[in-house]
C-alpha positions as CSV (number, residue, x, y, z in Angstrom):
1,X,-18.8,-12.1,-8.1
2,X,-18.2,-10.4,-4.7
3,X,-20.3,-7.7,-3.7
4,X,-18.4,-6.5,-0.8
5,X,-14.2,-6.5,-0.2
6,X,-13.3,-7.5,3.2
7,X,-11.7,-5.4,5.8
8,X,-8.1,-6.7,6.9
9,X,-7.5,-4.5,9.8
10,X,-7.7,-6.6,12.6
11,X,-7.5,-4.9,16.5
12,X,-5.0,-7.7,17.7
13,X,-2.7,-9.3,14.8
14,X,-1.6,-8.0,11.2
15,X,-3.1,-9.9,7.8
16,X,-1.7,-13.4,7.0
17,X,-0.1,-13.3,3.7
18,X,-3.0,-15.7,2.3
19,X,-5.8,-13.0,3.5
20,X,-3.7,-10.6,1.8
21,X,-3.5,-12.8,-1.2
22,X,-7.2,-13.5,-1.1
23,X,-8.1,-9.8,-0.6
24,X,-6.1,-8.9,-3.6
25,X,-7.6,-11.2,-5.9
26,X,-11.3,-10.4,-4.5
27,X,-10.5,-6.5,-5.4
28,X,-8.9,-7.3,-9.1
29,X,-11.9,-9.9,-9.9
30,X,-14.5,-7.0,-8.8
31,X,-12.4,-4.5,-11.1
32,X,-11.9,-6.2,-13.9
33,X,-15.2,-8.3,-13.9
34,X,-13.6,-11.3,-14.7
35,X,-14.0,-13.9,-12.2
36,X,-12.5,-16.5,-14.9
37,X,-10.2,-14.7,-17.4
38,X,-9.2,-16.3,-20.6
39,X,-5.8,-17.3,-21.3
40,X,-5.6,-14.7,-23.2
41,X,-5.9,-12.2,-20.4
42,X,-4.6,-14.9,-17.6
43,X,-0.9,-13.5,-17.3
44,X,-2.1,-9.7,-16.8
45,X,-4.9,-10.2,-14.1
46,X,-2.1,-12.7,-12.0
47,X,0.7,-9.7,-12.6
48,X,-2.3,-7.4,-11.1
49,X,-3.2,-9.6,-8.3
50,X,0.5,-9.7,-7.3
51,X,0.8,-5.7,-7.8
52,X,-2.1,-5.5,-5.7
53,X,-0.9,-7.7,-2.6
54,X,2.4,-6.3,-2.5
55,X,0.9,-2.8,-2.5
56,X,-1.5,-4.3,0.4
57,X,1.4,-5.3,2.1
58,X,3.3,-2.2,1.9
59,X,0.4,-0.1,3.2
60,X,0.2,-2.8,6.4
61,X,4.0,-2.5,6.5
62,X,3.9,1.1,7.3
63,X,0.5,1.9,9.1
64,X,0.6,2.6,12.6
65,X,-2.1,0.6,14.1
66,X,-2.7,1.2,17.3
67,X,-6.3,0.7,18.8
């Protein structure tokens, strides 16, 4: 399990879609504590990994990085 998230904020470029992707899965396995969830519970952590990167994505979207 991670112990730590990993910053996505980069000085010079925005987030690849895959760091995003990664990042969001990182932050739902750490939530939800499962790092392998059964089938039972499959569907619902992939709809919150999606929920999660989109909102990622959104936030990047908007923020006004500058320096």
């Amino acid at each position: 399990m991670c112990r730590n998230i990993k910053k996505l904020r980069f000085p010079d470029r925005a987030p690849t879609d895959d760091e995003i992707s990664m990042a969001a899965r990182q932050y739902v396995r750490k939530v939800s504590g499962y790092r392998q969830p059964s089938r039972a519970n499959e569907d619902t952590i992939e709809q919150a990994v999606v929920a999660v990167a989109v909102a990622t994505q959104k936030m990047f979207d908007e923020l006004l990085i500058k320096g």
